[in-house]
N, C-alpha and C positions, 0 to 999 in steps of 0.2 A: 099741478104742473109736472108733468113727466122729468124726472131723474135718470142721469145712467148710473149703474152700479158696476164695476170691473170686478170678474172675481179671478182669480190667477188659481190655475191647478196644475200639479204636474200629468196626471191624466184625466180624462174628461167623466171617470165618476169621482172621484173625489170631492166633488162639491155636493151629489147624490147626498152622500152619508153624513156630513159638514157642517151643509145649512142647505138643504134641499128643502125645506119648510119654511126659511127664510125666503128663498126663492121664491118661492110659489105666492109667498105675502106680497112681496115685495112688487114682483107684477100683477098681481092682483089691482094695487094699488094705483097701479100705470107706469110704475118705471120700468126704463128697459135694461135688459140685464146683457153684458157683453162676456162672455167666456171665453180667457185665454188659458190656453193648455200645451204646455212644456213638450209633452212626449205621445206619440201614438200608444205608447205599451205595447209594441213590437215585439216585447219577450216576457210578456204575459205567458204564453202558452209555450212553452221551450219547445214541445214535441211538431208545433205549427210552424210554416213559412211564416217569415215576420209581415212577408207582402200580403199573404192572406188574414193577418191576424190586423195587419193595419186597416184594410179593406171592411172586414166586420166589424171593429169597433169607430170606425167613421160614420158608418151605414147606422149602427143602434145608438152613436150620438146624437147623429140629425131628428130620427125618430124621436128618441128623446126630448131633445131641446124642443119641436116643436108643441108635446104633449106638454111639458110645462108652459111652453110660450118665454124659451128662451132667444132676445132678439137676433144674437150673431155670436157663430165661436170663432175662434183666430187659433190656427195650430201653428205653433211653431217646427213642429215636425222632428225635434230631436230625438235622440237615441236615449233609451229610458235605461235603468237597473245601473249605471255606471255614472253617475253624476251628469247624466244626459250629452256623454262623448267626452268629459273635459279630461280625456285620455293618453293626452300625447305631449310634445313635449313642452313646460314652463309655459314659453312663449307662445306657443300654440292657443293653450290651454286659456291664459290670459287674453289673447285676440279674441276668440272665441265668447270667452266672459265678456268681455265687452263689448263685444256684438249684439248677445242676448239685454246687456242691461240698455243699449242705445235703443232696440226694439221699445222694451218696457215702456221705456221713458217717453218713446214717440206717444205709444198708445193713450199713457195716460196724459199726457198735453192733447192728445186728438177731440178724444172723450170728457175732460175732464169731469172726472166720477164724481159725483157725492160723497161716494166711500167704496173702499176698496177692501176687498177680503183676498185673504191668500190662505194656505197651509199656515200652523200654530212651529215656532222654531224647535216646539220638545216635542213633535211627532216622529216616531220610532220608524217611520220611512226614509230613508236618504235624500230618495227622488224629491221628497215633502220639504224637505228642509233644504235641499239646494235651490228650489222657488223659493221657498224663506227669502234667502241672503240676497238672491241675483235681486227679487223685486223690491226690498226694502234699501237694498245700495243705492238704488234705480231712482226711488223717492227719496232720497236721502240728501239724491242732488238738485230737485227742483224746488223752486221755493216757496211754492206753495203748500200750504202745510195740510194737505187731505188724510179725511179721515182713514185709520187702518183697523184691521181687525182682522184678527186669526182664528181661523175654524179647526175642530177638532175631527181627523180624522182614526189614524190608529193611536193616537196618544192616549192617556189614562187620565191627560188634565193636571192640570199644574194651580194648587190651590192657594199660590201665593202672590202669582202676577193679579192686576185686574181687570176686568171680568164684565161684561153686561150680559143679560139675558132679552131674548125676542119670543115673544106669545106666539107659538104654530098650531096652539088646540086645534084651531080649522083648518089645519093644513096639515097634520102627521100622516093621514092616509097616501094625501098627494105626494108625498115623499119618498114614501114606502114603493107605491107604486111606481116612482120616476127610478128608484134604485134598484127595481126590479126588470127596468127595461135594457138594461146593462147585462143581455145575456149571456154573452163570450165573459163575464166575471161573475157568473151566479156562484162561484165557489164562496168568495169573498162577501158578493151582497149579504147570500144566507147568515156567514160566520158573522158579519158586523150584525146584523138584525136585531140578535138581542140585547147587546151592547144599546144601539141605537134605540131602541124600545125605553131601556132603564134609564139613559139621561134625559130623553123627552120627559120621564115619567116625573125624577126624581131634579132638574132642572125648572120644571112647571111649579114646584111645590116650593120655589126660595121665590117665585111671583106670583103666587097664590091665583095660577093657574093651569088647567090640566097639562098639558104638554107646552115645551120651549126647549128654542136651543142656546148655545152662549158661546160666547164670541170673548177672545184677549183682546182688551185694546192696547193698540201695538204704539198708535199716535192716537 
């Protein structure tokens, strides 16, 4: 029976690098996978209009999403590199927050996921870590208790929270290649690659199998 899974990203590769091989299982298997995504990355490219830079990486999302067969992304369309606008003053800043966690909350009552993945709270992105908080205050207040889990994207891992791993031996290439269709960020695909190489590698061998990726369990 078909699942949905919700994954929350502040931009639309970060789950590429994350659990792009979870993905790929995961519909494999028949569920459908929903992407929400916090920010365009409008200043990704400082030297670029942010209207053109939003344009291209909307454009190598969809291509993306449909080469894995991801079912539906949701943007929220906020302003990235600044805690996604929460800029002005107190009150503002707070209406605003609450704005975005009423969204959350809709979705996840819409959908209600199986399991939810977002950004890991000790990744060394900002952007990463204010998805953290907004979506875990978000679930914090419904009362169902769904599953959570943190994916790793620029963080080093935190080897004291705990932890599952998922078997992507059949699916590392499909990953690689989904992170690669993220052209407007081929700087950053390339620089994660090896990284992402060595925890598939070295992730497979605490499950005594070839490649896997791992997940914090948050709930």
């Amino acid at each position: 029976m078909s699942k949905n899974i919700l994954v929350f990203c502040a931009h639309s590769d970060d789950e590429a690098v994350g659990m792009g091989g979870s993905i790929a299982k995961y519909i494999g298997e028949g569920n459908e996978i929903i992407k929400v995504v916090f920010s365009y990355g409008q200043r990704s490219h400082p030297h670029w209009h942010e209207r053109i830079v939003t344009k291209e990486r909307l454009k190598e999302t969809d291509k993306a999403n449909k080469y894995l067969g991801i079912s539906r992304t949701i943007n929220f369309g906020l302003t990235d590199s600044q805690y996604f606008g929460f800029m002005g003053s107190q009150v503002a800043k707070e209406a605003e927050e609450q704005e975005i966690n009423k969204k959350v909350e809709t979705l996840i009552k819409k959908y209600n996921p199986e399991k939810i993945f977002l950004p890991f709270k000790k990744d060394s992105h900002a952007d990463h870590r204010a998805v953290y908080e907004v979506v875990t205050q978000a679930i914090l207040k419904l009362r169902k208790k769904y599953q959570m889990y943190g994916f790793e994207c620029w963080n080093l891992g935190d080897e004291r929270h705990s932890y599952i791993y998922e078997d992507i031996s059949d699916y590392l290439d499909r990953k690689v290649n989904y992170m690669k269709m993220f052209k407007s960020q081929w700087i950053y695909m390339y620089m994660l690659l090896p990284l992402v190489y060595y925890r598939a590698y070295v992730y497979g061998k605490h499950i005594n199998v070839r490649y896997a990726e791992r997940f914090y369990k948050i709930r």
